[in-house]
Backbone as a chain_set.jsonl record, in Angstrom:
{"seq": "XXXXXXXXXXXXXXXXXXXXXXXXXXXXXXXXXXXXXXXXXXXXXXXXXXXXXXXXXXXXXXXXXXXXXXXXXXXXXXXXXXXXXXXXXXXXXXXXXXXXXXXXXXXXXXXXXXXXXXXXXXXXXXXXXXXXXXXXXXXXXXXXXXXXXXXXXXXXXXXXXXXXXXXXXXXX", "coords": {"N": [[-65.297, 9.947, -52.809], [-62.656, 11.526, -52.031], [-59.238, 12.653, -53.395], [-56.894, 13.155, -51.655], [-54.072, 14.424, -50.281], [-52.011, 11.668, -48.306], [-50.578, 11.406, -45.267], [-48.36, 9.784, -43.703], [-47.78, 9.054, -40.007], [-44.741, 8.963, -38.692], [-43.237, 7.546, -40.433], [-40.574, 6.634, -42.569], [-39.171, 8.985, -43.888], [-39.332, 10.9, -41.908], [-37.882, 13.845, -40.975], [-38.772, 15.063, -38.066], [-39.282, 12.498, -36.49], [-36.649, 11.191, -37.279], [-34.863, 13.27, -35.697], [-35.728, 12.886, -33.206], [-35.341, 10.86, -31.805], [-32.238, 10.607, -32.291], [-31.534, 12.565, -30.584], [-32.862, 10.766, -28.261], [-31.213, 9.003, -28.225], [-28.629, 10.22, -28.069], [-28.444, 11.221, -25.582], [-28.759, 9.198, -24.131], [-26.433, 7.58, -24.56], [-24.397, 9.204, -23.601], [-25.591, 9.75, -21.105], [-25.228, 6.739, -19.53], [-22.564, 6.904, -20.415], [-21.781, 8.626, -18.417], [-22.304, 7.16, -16.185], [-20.633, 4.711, -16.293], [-18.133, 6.175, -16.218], [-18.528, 7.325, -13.406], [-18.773, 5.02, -12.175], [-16.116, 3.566, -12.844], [-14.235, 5.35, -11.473], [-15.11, 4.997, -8.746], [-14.76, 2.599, -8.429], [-11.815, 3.038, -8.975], [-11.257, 4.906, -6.749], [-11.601, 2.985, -4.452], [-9.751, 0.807, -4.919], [-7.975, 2.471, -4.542], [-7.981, 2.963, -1.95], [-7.845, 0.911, -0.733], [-5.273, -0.033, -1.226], [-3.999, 1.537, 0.418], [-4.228, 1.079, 2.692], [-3.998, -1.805, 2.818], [-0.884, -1.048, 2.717], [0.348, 0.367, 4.896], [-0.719, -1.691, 6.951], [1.117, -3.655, 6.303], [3.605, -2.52, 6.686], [3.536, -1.918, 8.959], [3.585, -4.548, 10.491], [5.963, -5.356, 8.946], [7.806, -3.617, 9.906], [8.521, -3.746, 13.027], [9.116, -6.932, 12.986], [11.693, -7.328, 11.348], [13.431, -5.46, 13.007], [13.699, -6.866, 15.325], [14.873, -9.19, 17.06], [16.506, -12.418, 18.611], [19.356, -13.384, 20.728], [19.676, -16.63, 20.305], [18.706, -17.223, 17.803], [19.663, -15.299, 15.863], [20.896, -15.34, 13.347], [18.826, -16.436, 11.709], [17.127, -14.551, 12.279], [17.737, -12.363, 11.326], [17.751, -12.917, 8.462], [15.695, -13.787, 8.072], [13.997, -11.175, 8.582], [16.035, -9.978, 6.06], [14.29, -10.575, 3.599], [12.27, -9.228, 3.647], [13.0, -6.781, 2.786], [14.586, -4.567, 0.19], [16.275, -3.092, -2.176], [19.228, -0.455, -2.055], [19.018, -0.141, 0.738], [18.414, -3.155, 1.517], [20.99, -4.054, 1.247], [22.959, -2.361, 2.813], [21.375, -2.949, 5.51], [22.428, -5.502, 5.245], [25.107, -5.626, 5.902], [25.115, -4.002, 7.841], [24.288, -5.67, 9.619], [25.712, -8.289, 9.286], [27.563, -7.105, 10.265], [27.845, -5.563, 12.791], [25.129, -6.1, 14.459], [24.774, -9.15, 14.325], [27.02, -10.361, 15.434], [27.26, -9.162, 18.202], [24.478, -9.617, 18.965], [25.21, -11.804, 19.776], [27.728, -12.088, 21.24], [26.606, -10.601, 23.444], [24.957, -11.565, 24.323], [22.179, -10.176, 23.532], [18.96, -9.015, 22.641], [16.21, -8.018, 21.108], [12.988, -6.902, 21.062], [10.534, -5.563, 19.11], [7.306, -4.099, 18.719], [4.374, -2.156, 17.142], [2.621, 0.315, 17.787], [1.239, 2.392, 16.331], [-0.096, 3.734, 13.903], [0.781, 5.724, 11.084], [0.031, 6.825, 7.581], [1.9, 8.28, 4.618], [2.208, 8.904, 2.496], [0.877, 7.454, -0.614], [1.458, 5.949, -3.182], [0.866, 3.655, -6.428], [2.953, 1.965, -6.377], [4.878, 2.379, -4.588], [5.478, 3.876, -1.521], [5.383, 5.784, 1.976], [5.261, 5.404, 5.451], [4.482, 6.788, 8.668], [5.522, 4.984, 11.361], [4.758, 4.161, 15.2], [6.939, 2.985, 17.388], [6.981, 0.858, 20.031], [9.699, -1.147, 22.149], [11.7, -3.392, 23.662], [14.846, -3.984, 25.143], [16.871, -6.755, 26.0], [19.478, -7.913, 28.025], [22.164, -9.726, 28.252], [21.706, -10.747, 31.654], [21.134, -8.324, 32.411], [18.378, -5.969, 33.254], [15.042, -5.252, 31.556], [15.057, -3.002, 29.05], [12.788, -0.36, 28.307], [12.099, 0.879, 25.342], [11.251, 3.348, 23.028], [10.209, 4.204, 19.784], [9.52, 6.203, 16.805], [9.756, 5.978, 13.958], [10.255, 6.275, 9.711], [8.858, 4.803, 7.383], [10.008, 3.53, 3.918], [8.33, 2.001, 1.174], [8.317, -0.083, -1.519], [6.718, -1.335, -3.855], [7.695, -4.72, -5.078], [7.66, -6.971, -7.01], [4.836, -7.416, -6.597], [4.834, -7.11, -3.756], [5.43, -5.408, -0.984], [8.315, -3.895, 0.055], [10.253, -2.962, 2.522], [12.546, -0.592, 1.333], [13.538, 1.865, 2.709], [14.609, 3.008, 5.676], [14.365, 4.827, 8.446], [14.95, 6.591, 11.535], [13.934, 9.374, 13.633]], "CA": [[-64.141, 10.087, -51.986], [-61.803, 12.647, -51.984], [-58.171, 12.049, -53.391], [-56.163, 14.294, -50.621], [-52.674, 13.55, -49.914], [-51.774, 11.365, -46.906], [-49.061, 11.251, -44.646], [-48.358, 8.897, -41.905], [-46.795, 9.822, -39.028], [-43.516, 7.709, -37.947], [-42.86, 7.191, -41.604], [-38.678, 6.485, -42.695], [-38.91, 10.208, -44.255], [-39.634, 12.457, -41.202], [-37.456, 14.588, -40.098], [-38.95, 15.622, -36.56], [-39.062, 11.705, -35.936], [-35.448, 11.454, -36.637], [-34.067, 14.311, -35.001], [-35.975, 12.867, -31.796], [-34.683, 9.147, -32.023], [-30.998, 10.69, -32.218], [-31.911, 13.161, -29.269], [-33.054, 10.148, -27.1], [-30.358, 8.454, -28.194], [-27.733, 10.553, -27.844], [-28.974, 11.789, -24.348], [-28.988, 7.552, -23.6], [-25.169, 7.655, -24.785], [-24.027, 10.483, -22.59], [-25.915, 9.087, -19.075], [-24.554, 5.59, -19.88], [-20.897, 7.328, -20.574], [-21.232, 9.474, -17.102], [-22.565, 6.47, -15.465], [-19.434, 3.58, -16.798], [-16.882, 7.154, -15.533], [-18.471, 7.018, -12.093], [-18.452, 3.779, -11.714], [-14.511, 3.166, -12.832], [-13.976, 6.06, -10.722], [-15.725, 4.459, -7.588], [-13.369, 1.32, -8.296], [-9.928, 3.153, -8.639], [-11.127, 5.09, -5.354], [-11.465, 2.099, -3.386], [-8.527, 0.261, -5.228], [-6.448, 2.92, -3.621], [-7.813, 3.248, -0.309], [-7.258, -0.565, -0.537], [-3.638, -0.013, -1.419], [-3.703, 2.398, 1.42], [-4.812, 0.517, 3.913], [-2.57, -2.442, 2.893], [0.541, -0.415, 2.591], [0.116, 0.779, 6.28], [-0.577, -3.114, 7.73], [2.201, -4.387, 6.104], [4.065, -1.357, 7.353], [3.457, -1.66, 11.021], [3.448, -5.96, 10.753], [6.745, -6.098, 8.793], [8.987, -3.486, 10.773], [8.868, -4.742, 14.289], [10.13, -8.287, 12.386], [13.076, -6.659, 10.913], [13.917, -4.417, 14.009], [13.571, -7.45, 16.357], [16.116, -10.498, 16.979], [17.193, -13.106, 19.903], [20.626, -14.212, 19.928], [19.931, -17.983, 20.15], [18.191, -17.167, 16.597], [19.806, -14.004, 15.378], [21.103, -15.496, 11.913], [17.363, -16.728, 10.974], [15.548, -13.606, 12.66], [18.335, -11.285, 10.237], [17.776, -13.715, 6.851], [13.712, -13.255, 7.413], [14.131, -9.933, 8.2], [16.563, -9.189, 4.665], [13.396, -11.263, 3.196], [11.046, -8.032, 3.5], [13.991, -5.411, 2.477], [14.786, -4.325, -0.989], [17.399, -1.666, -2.82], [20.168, -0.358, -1.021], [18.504, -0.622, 2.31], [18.903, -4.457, 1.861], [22.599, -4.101, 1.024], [22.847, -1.287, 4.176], [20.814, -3.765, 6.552], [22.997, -6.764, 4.983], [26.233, -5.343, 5.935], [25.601, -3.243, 9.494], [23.586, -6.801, 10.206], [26.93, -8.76, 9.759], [29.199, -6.566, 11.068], [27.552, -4.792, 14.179], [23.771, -7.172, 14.88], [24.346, -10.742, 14.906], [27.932, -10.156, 16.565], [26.717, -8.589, 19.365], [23.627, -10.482, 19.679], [25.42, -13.735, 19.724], [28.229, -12.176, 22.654], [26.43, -9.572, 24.74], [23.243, -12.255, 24.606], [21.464, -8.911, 23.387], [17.816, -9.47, 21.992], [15.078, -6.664, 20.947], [11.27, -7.188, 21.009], [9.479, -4.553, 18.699], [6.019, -3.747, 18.587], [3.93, -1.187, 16.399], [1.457, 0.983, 18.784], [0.419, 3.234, 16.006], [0.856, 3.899, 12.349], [-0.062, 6.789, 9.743], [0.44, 6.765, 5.881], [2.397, 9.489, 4.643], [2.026, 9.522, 0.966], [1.266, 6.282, -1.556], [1.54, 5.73, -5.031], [0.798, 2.954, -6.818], [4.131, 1.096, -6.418], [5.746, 3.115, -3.315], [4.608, 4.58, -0.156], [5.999, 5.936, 2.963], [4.163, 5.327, 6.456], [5.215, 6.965, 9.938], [5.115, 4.208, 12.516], [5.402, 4.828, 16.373], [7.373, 1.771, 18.053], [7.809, 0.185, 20.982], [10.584, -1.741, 22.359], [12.267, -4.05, 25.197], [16.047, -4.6, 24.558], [17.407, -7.282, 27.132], [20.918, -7.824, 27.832], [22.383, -10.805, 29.527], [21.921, -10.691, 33.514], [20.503, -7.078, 32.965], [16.751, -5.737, 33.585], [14.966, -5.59, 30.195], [14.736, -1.686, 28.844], [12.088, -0.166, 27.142], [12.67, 1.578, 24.32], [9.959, 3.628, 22.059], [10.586, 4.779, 18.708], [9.466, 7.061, 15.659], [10.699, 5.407, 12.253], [9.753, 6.723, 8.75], [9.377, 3.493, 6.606], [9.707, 4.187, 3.112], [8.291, 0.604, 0.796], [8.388, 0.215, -2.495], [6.327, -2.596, -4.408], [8.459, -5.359, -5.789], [6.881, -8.489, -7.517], [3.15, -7.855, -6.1], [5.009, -7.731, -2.252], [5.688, -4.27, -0.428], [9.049, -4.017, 0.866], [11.206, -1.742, 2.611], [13.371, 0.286, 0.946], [14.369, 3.017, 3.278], [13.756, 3.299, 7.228], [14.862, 6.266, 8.943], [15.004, 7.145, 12.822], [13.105, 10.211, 13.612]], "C": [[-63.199, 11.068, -52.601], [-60.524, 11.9, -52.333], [-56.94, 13.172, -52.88], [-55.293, 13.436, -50.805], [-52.443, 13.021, -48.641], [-50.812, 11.196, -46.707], [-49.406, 10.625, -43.558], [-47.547, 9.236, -41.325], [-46.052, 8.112, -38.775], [-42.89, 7.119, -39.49], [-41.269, 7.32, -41.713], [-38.13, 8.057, -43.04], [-39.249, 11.392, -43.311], [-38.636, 12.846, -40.503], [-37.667, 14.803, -38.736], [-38.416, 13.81, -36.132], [-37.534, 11.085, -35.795], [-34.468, 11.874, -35.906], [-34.726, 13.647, -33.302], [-35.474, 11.638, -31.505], [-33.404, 9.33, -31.872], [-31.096, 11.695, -30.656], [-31.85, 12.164, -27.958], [-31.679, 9.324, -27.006], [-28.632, 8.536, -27.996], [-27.368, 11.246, -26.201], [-28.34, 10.546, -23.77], [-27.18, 7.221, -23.511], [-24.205, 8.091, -23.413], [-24.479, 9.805, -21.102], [-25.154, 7.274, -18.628], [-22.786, 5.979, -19.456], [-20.602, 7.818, -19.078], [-21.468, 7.735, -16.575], [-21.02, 5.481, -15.338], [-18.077, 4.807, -15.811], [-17.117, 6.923, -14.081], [-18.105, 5.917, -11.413], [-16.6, 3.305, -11.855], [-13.68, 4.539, -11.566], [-13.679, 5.612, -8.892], [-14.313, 3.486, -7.079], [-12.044, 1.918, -8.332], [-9.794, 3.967, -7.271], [-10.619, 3.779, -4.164], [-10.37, 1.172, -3.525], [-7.12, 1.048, -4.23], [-6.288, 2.925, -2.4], [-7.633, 1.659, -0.212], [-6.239, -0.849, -0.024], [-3.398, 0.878, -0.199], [-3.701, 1.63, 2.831], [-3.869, -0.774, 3.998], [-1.229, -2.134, 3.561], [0.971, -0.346, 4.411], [0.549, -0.445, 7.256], [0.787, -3.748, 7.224], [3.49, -3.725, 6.706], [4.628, -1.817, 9.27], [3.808, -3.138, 11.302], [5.303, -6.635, 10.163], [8.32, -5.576, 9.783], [9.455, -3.906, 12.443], [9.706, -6.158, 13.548], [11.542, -7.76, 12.1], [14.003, -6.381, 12.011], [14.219, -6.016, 15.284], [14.521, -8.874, 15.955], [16.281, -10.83, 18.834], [19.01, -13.524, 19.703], [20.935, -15.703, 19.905], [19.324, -18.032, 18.132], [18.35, -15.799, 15.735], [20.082, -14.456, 13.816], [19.847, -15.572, 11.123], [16.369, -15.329, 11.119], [16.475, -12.656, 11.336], [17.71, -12.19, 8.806], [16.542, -13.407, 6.822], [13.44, -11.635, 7.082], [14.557, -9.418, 6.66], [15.42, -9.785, 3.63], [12.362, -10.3, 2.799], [12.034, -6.854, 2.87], [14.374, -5.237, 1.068], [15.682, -3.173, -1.155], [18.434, -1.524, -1.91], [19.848, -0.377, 0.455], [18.78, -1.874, 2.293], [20.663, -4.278, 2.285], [23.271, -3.08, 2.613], [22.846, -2.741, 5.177], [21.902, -5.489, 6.274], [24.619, -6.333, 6.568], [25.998, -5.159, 7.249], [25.543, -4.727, 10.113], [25.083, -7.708, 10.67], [27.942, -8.642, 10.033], [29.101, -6.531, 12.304], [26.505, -5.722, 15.013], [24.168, -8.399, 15.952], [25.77, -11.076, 16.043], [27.804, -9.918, 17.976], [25.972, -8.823, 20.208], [24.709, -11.619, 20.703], [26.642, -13.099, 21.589], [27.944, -11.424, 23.704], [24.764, -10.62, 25.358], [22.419, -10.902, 24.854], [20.086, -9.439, 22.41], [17.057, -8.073, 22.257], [14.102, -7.417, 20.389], [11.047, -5.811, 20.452], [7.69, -4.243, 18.299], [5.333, -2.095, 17.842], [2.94, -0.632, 17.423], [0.568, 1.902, 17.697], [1.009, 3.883, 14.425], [0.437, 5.025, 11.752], [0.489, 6.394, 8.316], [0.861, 8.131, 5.429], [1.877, 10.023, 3.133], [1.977, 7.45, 0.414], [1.176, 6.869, -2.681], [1.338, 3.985, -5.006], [2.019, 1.237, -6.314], [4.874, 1.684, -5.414], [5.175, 4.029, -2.255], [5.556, 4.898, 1.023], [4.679, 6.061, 4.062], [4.86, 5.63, 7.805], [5.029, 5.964, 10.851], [5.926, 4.525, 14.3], [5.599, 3.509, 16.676], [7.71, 1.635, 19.18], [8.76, -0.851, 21.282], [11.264, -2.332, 23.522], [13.46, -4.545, 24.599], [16.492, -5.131, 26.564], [18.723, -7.657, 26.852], [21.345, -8.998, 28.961], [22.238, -10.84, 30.649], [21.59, -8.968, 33.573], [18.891, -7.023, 32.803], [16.672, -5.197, 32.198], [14.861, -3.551, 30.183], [13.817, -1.245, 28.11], [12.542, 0.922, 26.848], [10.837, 1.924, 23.285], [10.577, 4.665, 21.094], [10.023, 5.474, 17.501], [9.686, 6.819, 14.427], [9.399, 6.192, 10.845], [10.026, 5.622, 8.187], [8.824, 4.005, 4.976], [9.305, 2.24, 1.964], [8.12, 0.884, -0.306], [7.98, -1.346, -3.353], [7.0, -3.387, -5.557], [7.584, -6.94, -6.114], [5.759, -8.847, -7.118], [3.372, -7.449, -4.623], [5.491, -6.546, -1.705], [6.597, -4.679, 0.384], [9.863, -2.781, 1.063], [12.552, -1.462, 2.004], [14.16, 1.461, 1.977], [13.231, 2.854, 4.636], [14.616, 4.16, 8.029], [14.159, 6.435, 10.313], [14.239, 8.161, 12.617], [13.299, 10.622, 15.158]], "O": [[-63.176, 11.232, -53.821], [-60.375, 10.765, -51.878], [-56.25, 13.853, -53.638], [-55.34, 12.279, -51.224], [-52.634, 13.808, -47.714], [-49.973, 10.866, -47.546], [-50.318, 10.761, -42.743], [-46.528, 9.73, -41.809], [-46.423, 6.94, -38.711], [-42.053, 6.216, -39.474], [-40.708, 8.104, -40.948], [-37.023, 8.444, -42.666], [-39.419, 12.552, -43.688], [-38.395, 12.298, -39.427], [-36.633, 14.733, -38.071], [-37.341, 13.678, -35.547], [-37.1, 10.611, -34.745], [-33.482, 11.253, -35.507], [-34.122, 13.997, -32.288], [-35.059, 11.719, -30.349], [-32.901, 8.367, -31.293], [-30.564, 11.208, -29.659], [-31.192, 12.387, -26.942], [-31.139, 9.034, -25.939], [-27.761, 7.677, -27.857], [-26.274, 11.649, -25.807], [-27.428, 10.706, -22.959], [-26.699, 6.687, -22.511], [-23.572, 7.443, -22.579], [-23.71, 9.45, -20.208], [-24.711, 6.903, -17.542], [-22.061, 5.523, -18.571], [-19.537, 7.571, -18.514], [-20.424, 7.093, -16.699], [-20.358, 5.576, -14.305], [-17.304, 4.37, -14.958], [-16.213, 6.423, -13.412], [-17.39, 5.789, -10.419], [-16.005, 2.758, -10.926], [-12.605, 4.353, -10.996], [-12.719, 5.759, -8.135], [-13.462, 3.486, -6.19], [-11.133, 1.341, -7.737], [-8.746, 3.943, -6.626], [-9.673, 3.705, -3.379], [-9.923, 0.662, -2.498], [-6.097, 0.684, -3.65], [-5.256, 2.908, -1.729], [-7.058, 1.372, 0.838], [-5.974, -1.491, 0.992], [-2.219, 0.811, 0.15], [-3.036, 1.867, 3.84], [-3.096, -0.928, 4.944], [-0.658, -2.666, 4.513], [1.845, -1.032, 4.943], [1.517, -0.489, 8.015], [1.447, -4.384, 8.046], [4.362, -4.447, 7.189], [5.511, -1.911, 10.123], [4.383, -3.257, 12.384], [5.851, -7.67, 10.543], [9.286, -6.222, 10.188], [10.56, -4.281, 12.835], [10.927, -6.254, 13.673], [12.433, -7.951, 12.927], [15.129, -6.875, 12.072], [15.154, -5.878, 16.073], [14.746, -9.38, 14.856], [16.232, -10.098, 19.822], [19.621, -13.86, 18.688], [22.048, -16.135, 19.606], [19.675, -18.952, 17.392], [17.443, -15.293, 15.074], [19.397, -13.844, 12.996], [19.704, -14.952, 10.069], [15.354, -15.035, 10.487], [15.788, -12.281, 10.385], [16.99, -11.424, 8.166], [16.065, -12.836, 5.842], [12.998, -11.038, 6.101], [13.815, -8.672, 6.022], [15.697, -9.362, 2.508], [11.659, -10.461, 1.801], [11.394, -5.9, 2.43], [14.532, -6.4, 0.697], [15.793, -2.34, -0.256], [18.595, -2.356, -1.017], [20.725, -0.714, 1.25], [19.597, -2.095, 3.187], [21.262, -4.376, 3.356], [24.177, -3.579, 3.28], [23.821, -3.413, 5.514], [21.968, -6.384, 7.116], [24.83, -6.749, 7.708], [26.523, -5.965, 8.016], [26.4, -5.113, 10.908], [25.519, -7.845, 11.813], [28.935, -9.364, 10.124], [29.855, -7.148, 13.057], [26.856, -6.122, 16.123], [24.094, -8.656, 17.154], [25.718, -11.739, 17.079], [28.358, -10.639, 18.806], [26.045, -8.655, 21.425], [24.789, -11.971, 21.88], [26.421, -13.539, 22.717], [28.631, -11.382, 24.725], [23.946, -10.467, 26.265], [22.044, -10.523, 25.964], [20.287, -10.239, 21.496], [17.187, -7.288, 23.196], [14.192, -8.298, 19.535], [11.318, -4.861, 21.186], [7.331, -4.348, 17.127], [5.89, -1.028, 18.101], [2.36, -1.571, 17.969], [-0.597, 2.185, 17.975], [2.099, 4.305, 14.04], [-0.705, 5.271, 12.14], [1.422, 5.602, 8.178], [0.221, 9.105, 5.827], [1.37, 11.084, 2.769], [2.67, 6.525, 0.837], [0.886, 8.012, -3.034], [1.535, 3.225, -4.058], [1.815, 0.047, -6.074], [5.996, 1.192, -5.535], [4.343, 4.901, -2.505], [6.587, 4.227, 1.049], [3.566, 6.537, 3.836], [5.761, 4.869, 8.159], [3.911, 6.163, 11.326], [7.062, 4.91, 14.575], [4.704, 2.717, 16.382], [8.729, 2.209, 19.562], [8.628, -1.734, 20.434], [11.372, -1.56, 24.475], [13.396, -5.378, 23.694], [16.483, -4.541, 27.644], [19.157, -7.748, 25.703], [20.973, -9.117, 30.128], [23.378, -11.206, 30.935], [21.763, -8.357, 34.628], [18.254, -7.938, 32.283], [17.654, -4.767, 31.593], [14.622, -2.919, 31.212], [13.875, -1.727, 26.979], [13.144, 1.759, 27.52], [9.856, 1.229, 23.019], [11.235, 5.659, 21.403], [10.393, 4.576, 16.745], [9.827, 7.836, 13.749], [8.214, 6.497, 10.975], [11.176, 5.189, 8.257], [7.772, 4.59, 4.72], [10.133, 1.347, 2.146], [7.755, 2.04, -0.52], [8.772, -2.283, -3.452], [6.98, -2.993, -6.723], [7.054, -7.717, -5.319], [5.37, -10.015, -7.097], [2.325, -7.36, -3.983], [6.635, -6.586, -2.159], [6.363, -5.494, 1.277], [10.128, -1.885, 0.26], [13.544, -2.149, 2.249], [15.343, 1.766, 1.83], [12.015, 2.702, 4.759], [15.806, 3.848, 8.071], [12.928, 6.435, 10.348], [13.692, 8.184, 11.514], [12.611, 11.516, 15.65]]}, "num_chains": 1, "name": "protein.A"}
């Protein structure tokens, strides 16, 4: 027998087999890393169109409430209403409410029905959004024929304690 030198392949000392073990492994790293980005990606997409899609319904569901009052129940329909309102818009809506509103309700027996027909989203963020909503309206007046009324508002909301409320609403 011959005393040649042997080498085994896959042995702790080879070079090629290291360099290919960090190759696969650094390849494995990298598709892993894109994969975990797409995926958190995926989720803060749909988190927002979430928040988008929220923002909007709450939008169109809370301003008719606000906008709308009877005068056998004008004090309770204003208190739910200031219930959705936040920042100086509350303090605004506080004030015209018990100066000009529930007055008026209570002696012209004046009441408004609002309804949302049609909404868009203007811009969100995280914590604030503005949404155009188109409104309709029937204001009745003691012993008169009811009127409709259709309106344009820019509602501007701004997330307070988990709960989207208006901040700013603007005619149009």
């Amino acid at each position: 027998m011959s005393t040649a030198a042997v080498t085994t392949r896959g042995s702790a000392h080879n070079p090629r087999m290291w360099s290919g073990c960090l190759l696969v492994a650094a390849t494995t790293l990298v598709l892993v890393s894109l994969a975990w980005i797409s995926g958190a990606r995926y989720l803060d997409d749909r988190a927002a169109e979430h928040t988008r899609d929220d923002v909007v319904e709450v939008a169109a569901d809370i301003t008719p409430a606000v906008l709308s009052y009877r005068p056998e129940t004008v004090d309770a329909d204003v208190a739910k209403a200031k219930s959705n309102l936040t920042g100086a818009f509350l303090e605004y809506f506080d004030k015209y409410t018990a100066e000009t509103v529930i007055p008026s309700a209570k002696a012209e027996q004046t009441s408004t029905d609002w309804t949302t027909s049609g909404a868009a989203l203007i811009q969100a963020e995280p914590d604030s959004a503005v949404v155009l909503l188109y409104l309709d309206g029937e204001i009745r007046r003691a012993g008169g024929q009811p009127e409709d009324e259709a309106s344009t508002v820019r509602v501007h909301l701004d997330k307070v304690d988990g709960r989207w409320l208006i901040s700013q609403l603007e005619a149009l």
